[in-house]
N, CA and C atoms as an extended XYZ file, in Angstrom:
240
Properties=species:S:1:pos:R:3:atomname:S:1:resname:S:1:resid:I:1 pbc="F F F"
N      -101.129       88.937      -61.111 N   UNK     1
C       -99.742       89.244      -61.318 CA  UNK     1
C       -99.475       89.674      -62.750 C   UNK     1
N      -100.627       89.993      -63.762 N   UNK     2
C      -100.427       90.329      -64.871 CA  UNK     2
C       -99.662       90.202      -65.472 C   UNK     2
N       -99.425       88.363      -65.843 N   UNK     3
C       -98.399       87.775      -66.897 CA  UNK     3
C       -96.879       87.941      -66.477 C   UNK     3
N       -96.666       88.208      -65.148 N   UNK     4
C       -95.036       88.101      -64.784 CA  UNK     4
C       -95.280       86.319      -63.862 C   UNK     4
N       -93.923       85.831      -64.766 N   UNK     5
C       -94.489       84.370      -64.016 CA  UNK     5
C       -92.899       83.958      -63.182 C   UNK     5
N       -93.359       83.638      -62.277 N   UNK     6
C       -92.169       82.875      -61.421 CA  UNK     6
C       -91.719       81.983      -61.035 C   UNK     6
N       -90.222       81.532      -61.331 N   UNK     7
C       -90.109       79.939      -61.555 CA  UNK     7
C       -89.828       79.513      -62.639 C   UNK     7
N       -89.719       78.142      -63.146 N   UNK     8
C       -89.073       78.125      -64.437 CA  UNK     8
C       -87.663       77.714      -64.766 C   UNK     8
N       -87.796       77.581      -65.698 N   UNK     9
C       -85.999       77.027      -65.620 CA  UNK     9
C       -85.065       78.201      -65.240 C   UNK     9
N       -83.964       77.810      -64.704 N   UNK    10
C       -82.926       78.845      -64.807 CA  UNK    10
C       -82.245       79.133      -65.997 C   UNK    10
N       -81.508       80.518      -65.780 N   UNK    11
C       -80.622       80.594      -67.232 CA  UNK    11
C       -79.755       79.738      -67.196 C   UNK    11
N       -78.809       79.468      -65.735 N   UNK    12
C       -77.803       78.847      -65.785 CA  UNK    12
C       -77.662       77.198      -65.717 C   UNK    12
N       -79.454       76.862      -66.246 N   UNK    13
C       -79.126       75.321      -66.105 CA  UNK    13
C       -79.049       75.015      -67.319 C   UNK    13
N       -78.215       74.125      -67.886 N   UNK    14
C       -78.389       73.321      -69.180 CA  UNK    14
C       -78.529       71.689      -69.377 C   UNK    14
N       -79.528       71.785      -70.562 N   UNK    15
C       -80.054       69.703      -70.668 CA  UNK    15
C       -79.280       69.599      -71.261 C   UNK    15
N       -78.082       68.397      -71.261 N   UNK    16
C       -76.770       67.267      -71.808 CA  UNK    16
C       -78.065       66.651      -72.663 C   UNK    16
N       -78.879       66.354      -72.122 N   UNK    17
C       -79.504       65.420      -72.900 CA  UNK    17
C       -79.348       63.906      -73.154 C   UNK    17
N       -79.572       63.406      -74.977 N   UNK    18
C       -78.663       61.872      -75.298 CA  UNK    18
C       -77.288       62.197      -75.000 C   UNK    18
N       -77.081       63.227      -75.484 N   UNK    19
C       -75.301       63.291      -76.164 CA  UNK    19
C       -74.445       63.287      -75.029 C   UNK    19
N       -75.332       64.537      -73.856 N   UNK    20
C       -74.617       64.313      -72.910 CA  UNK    20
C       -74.290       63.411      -72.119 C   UNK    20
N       -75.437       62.439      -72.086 N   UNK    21
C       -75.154       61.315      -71.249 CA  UNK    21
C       -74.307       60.385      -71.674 C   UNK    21
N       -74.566       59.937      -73.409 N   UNK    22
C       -73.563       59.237      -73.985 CA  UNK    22
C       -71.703       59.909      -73.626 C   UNK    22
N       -71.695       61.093      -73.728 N   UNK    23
C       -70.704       61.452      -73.532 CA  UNK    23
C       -69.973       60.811      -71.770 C   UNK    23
N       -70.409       61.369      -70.985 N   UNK    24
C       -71.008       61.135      -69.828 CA  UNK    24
C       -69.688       59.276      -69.379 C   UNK    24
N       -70.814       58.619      -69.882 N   UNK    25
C       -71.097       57.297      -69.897 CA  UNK    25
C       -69.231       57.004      -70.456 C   UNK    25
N       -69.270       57.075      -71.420 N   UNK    26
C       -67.877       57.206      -72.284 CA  UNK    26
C       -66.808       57.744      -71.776 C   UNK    26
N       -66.647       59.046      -70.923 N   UNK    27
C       -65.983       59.552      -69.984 CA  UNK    27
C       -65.582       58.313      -69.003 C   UNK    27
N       -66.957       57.954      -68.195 N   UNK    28
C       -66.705       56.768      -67.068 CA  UNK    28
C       -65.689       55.587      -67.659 C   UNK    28
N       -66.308       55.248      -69.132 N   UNK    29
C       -65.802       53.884      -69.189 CA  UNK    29
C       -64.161       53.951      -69.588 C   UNK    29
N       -63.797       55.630      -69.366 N   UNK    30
C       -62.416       55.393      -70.234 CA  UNK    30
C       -61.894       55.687      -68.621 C   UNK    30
N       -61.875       56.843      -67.793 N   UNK    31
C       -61.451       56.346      -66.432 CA  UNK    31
C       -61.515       55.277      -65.958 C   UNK    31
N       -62.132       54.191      -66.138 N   UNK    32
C       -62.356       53.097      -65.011 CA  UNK    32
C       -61.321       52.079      -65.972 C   UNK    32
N       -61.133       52.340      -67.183 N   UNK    33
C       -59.991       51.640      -67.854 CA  UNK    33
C       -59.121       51.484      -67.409 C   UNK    33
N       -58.539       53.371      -67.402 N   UNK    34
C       -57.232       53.490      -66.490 CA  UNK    34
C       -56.801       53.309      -64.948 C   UNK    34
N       -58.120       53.229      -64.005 N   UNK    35
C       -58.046       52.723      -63.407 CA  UNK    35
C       -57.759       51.545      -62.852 C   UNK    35
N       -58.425       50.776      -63.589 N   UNK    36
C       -58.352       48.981      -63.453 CA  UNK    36
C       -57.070       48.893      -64.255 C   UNK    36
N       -56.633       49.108      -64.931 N   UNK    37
C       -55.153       48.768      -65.532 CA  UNK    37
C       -53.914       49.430      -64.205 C   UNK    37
N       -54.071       50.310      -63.306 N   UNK    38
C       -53.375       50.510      -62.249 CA  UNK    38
C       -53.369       49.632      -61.752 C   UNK    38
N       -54.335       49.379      -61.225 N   UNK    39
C       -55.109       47.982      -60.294 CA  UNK    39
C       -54.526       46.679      -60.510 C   UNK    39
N       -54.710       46.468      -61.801 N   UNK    40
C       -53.832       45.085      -62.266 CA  UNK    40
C       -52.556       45.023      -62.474 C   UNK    40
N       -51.702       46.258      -62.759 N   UNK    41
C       -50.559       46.636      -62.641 CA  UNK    41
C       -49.717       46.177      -61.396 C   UNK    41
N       -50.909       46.712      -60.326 N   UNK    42
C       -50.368       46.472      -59.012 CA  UNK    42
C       -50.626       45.401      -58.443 C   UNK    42
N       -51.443       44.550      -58.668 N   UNK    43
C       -51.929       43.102      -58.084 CA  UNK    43
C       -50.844       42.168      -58.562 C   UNK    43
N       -51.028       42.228      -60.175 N   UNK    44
C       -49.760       41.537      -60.736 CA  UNK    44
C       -48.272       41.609      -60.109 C   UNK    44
N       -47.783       42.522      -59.881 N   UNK    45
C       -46.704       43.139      -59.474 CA  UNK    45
C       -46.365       43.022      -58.049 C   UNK    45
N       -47.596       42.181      -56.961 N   UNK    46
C       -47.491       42.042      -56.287 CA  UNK    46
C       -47.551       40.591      -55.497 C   UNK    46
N       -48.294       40.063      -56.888 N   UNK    47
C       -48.600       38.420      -56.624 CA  UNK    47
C       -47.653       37.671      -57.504 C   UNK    47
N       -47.925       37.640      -59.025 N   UNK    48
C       -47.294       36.557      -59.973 CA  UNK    48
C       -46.021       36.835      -59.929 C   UNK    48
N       -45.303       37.506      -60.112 N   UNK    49
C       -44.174       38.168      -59.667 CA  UNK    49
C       -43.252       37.238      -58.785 C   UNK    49
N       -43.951       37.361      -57.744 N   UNK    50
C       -43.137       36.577      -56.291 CA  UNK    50
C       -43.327       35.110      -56.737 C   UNK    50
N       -44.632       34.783      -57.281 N   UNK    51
C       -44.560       33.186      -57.799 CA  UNK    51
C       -44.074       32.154      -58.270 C   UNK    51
N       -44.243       33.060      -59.362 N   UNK    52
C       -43.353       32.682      -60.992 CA  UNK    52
C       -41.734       33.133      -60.990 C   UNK    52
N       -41.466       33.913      -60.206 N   UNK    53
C       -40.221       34.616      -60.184 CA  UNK    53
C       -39.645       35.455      -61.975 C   UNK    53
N       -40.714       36.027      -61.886 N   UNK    54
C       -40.882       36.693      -63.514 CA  UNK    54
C       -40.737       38.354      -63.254 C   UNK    54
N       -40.379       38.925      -63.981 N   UNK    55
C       -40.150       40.410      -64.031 CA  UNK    55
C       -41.510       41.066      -63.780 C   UNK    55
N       -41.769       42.543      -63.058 N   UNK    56
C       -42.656       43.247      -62.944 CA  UNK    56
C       -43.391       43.746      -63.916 C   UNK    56
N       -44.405       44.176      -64.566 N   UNK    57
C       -45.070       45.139      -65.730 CA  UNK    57
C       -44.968       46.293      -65.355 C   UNK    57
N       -45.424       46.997      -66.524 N   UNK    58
C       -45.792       48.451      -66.662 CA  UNK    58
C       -46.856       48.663      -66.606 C   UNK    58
N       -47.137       49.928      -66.000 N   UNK    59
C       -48.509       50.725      -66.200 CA  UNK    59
C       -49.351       49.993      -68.179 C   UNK    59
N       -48.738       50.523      -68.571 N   UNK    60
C       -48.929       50.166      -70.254 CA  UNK    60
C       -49.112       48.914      -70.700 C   UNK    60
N       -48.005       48.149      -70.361 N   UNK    61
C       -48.620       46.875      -70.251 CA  UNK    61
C       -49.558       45.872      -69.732 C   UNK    61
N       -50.306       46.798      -68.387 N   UNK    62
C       -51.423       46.065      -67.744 CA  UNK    62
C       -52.311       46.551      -68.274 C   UNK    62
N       -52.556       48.150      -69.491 N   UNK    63
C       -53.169       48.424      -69.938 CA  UNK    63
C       -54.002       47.658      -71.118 C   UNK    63
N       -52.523       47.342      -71.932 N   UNK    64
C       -53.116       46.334      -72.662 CA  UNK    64
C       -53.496       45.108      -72.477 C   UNK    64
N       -53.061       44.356      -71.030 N   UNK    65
C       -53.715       43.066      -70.860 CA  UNK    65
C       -55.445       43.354      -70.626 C   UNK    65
N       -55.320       44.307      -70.133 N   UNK    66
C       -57.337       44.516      -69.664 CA  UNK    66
C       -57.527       44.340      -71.718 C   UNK    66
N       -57.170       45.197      -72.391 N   UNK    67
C       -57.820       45.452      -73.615 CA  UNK    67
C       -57.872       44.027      -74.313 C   UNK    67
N       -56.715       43.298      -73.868 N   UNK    68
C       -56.828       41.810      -74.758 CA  UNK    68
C       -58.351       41.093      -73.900 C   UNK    68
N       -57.801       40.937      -72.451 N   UNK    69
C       -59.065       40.697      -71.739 CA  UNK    69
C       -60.423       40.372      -72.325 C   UNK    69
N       -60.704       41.849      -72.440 N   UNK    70
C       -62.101       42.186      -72.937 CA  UNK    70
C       -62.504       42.040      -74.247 C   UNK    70
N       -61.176       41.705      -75.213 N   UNK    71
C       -61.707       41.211      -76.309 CA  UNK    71
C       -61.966       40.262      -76.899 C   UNK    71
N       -61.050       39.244      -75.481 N   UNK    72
C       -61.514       37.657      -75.422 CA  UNK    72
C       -62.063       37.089      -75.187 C   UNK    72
N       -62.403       37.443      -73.702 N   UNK    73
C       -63.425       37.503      -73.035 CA  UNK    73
C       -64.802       37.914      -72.769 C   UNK    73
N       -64.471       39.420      -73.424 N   UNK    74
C       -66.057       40.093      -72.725 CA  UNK    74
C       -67.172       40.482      -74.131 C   UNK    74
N       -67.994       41.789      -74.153 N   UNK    75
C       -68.964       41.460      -75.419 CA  UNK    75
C       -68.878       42.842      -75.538 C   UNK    75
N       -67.843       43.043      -75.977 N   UNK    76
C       -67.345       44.688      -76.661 CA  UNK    76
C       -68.023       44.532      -78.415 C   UNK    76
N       -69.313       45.104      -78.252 N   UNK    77
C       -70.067       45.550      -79.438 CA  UNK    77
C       -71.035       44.130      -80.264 C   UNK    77
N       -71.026       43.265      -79.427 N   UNK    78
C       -71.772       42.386      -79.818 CA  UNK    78
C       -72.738       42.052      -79.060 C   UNK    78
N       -74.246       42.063      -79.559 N   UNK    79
C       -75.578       41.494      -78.904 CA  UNK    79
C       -75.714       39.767      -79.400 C   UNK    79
N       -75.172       39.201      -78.207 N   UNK    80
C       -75.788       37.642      -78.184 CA  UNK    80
C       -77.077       37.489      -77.369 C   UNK    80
């Protein structure tokens, strides 16, 4: 075939690589934020609510309960 070779990468594929995946990864963890802060928005709003006989939250405000959450609770940037 005198040096014509076939196969090979495509033009139209590209490697993300680290960055991309870090990127990637970082993408997920900020959707699933806003997600789960819906989530708790609506659980709250549907349970403690009727309990306690206490006012409903906001979107925003269940936002920030996950963020206190996880900074009380969970291991945002620390190796134990």
């Amino acid at each position: 075939m005198n040096g014509i070779q076939f196969g090979g990468p495509s033009p139209t594929t590209f490697d993300f690589g680290l960055m991309g995946g870090m990127f990637s990864m970082l993408l997920a963890w900020i959707v699933l934020l806003f997600v789960f802060s819906g989530v708790l928005m609506w659980l709250w709003n549907i349970t403690i609510t009727r309990i306690f006989n206490i006012r409903e939250i906001t979107y925003w405000e269940a936002f920030r309960l996950l963020i206190i959450a996880a900074i009380l609770f969970g291991k945002i940037g620390f190796n134990r």
